[in-house]
N, CA and C atoms as a LAMMPS dump frame, in Angstrom:
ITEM: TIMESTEP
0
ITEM: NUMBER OF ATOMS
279
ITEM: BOX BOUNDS ff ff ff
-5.0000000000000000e+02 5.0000000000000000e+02
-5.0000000000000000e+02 5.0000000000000000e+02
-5.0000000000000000e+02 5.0000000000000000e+02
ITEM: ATOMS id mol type element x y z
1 1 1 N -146.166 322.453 -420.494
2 1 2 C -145.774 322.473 -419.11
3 1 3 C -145.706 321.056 -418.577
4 2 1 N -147.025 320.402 -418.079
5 2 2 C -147.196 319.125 -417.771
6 2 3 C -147.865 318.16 -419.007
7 3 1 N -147.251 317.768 -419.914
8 3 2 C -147.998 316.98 -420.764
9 3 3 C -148.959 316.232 -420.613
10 4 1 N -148.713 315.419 -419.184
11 4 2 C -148.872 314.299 -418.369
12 4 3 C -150.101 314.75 -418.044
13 5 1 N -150.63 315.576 -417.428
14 5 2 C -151.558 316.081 -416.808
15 5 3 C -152.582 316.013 -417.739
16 6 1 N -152.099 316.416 -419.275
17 6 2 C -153.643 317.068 -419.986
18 6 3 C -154.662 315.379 -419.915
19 7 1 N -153.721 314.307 -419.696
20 7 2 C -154.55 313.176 -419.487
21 7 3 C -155.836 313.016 -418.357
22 8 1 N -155.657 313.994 -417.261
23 8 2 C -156.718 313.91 -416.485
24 8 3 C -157.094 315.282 -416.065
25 9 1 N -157.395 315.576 -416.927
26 9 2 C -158.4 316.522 -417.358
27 9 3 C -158.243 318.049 -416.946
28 10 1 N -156.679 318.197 -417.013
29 10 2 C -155.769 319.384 -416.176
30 10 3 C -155.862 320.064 -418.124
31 11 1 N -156.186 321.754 -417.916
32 11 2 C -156.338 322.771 -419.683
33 11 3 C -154.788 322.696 -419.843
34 12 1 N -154.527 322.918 -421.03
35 12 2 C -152.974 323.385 -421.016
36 12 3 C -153.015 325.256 -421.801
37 13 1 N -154.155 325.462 -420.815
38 13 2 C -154.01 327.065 -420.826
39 13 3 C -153.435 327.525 -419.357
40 14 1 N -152.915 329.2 -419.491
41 14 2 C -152.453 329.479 -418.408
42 14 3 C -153.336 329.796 -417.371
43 15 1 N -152.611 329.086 -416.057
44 15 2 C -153.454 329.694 -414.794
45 15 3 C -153.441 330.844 -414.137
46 16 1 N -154.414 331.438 -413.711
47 16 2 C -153.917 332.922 -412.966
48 16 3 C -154.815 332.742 -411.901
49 17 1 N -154.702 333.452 -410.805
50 17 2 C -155.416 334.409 -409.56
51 17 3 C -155.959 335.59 -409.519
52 18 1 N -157.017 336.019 -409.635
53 18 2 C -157.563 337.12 -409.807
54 18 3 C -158.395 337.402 -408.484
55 19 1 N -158.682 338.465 -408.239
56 19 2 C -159.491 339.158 -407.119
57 19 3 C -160.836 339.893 -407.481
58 20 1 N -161.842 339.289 -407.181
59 20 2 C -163.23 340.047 -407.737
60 20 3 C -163.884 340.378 -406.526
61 21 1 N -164.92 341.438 -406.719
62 21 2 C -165.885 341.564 -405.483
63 21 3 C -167.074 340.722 -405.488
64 22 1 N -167.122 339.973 -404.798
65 22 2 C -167.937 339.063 -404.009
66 22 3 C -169.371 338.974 -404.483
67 23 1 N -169.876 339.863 -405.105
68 23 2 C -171.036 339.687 -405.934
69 23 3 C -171.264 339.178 -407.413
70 24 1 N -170.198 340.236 -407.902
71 24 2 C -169.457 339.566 -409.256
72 24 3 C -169.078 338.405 -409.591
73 25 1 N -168.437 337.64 -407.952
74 25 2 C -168.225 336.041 -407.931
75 25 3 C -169.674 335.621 -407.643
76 26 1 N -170.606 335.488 -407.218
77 26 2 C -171.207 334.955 -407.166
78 26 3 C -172.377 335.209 -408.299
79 27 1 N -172.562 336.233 -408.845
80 27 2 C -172.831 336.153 -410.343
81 27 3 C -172.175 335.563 -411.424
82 28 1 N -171.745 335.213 -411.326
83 28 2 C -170.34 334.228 -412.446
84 28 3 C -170.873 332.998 -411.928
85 29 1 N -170.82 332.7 -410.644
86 29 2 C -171.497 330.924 -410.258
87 29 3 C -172.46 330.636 -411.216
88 30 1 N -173.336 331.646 -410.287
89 30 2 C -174.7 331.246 -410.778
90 30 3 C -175.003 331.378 -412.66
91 31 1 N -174.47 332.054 -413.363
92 31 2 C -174.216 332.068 -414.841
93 31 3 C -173.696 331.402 -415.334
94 32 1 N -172.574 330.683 -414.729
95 32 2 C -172.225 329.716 -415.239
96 32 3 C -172.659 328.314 -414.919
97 33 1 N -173.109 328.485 -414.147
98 33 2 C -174.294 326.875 -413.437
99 33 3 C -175.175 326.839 -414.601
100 34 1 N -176.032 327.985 -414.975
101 34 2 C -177.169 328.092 -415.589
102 34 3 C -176.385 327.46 -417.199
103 35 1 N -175.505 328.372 -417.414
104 35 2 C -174.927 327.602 -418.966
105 35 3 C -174.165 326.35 -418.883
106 36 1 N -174.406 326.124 -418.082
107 36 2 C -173.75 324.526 -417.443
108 36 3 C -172.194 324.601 -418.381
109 37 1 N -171.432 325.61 -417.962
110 37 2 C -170.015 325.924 -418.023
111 37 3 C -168.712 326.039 -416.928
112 38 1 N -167.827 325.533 -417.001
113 38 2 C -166.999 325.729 -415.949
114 38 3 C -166.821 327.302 -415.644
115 39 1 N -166.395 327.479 -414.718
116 39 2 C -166.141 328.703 -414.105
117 39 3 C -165.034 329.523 -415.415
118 40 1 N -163.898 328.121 -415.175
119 40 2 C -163.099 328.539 -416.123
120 40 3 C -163.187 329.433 -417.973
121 41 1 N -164.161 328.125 -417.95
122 41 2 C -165.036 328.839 -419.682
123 41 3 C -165.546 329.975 -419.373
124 42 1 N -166.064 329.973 -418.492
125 42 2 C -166.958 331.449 -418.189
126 42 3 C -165.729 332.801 -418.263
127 43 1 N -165.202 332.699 -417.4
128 43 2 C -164.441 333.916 -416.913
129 43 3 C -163.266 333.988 -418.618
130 44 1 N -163.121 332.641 -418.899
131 44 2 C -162.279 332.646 -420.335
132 44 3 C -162.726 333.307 -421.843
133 45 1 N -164.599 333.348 -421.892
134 45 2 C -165.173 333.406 -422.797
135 45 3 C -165.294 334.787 -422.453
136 46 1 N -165.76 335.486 -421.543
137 46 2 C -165.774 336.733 -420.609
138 46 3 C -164.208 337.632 -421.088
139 47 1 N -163.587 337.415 -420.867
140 47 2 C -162.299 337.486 -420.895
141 47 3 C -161.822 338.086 -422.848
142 48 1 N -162.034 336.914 -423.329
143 48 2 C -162.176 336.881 -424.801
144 48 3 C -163.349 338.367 -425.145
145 49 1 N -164.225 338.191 -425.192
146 49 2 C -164.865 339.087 -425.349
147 49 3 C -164.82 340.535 -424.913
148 50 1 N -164.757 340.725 -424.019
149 50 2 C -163.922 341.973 -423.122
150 50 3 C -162.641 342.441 -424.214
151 51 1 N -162.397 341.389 -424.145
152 51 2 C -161.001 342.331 -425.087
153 51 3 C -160.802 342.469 -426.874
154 52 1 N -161.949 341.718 -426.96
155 52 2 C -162.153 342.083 -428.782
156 52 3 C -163.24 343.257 -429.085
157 53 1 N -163.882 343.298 -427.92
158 53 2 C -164.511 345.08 -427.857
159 53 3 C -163.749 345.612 -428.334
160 54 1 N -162.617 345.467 -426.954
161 54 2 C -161.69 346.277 -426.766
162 54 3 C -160.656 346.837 -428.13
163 55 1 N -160.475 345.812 -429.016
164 55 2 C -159.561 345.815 -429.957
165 55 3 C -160.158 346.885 -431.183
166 56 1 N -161.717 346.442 -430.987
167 56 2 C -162.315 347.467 -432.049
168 56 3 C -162.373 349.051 -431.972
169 57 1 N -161.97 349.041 -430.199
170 57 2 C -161.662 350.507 -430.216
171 57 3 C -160.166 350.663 -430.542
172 58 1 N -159.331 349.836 -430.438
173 58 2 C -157.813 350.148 -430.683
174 58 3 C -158.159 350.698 -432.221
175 59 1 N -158.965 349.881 -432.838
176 59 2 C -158.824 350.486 -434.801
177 59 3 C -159.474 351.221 -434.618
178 60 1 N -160.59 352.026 -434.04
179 60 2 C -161.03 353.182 -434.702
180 60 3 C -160.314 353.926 -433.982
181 61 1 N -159.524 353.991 -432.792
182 61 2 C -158.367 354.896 -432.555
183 61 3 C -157.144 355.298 -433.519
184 62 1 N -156.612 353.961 -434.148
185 62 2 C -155.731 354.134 -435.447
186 62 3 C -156.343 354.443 -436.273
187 63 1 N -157.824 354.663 -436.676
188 63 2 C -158.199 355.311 -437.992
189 63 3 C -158.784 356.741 -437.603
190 64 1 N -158.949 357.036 -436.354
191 64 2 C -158.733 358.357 -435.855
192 64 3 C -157.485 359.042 -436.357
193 65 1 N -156.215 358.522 -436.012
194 65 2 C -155.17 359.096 -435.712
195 65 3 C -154.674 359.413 -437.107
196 66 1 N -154.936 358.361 -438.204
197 66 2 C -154.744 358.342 -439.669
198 66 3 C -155.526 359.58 -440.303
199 67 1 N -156.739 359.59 -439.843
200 67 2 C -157.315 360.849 -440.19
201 67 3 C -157.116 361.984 -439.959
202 68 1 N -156.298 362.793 -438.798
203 68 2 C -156.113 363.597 -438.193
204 68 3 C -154.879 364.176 -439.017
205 69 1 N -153.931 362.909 -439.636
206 69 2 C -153.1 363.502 -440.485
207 69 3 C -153.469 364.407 -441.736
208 70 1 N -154.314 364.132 -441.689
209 70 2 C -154.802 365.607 -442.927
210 70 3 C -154.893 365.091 -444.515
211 71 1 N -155.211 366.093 -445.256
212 71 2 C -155.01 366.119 -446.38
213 71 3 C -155.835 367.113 -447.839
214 72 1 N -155.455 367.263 -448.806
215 72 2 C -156.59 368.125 -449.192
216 72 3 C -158.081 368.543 -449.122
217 73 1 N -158.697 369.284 -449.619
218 73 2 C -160.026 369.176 -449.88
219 73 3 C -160.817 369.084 -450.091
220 74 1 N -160.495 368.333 -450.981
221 74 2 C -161.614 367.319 -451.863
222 74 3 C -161.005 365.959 -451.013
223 75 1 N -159.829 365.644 -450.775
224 75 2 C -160.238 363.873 -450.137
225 75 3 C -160.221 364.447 -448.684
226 76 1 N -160.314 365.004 -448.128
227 76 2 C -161.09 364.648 -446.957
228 76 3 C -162.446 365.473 -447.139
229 77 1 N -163.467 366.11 -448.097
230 77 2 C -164.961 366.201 -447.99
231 77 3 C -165.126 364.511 -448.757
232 78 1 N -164.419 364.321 -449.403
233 78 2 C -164.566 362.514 -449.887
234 78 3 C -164.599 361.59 -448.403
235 79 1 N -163.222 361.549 -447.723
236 79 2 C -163.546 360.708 -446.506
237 79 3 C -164.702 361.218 -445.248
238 80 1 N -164.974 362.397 -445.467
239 80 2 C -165.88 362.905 -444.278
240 80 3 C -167.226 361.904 -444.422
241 81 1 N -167.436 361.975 -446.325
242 81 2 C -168.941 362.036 -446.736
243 81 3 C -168.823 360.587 -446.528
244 82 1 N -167.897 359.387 -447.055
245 82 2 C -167.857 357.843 -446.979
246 82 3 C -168.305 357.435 -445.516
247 83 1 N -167.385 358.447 -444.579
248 83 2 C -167.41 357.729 -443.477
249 83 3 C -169.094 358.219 -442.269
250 84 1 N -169.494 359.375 -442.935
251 84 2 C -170.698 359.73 -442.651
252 84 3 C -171.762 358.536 -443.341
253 85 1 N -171.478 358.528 -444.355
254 85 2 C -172.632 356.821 -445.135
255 85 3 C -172.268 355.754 -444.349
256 86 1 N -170.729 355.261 -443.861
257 86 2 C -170.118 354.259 -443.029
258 86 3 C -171.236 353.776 -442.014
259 87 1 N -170.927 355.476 -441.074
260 87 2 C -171.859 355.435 -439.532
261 87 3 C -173.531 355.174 -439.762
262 88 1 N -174.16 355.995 -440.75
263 88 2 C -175.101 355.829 -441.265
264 88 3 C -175.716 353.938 -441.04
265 89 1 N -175.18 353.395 -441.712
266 89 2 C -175.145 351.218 -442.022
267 89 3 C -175.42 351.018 -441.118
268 90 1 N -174.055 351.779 -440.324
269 90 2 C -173.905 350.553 -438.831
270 90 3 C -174.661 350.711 -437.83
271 91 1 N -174.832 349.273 -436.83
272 91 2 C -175.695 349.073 -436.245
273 91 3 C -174.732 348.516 -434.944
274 92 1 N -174.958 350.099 -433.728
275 92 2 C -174.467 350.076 -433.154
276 92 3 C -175.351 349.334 -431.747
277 93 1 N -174.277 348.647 -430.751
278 93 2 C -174.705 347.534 -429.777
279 93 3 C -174.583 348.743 -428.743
């Protein structure tokens, strides 16, 4: 956009306007004061995270949907039992 700019200390990420409720902003200050982070990092790292949750539900939605397609009976008591040991491991947040 402005090349020129990234010299004084302007991101060459995109800017936006967002609307929060007033507590939420002022929880973000104060969290980000404390991690001695710009607002920007904050709401950016926030942001990032929020949506790679998010992504992990997009795949177990596509491996929902993969499953639903069917198949005999022996591979799906095979995928039932894998993915029952799967859930079993994991260590859910």
């Amino acid at each position: 956009m402005f090349p020129a700019l990234s010299a004084f200390g302007y991101t060459t990420g995109m800017k936006t306007a967002i609307s929060i409720p007033d507590d939420v902003f002022q929880a973000a200050e104060r969290l980000a004061r404390r991690l001695k982070k710009s607002r920007s990092q904050l709401y950016a790292e926030a942001v990032a995270a929020y949506t790679a949750r998010h992504t992990e539900d997009e795949i177990t939605e596509s491996w929902n949907r993969a499953l639903e397609g069917g198949g005999d009976e022996e591979t799906d008591a095979f995928v039932a039992e894998a993915a029952r040991r799967i859930l079993e491991r994991t260590e859910w947040q």
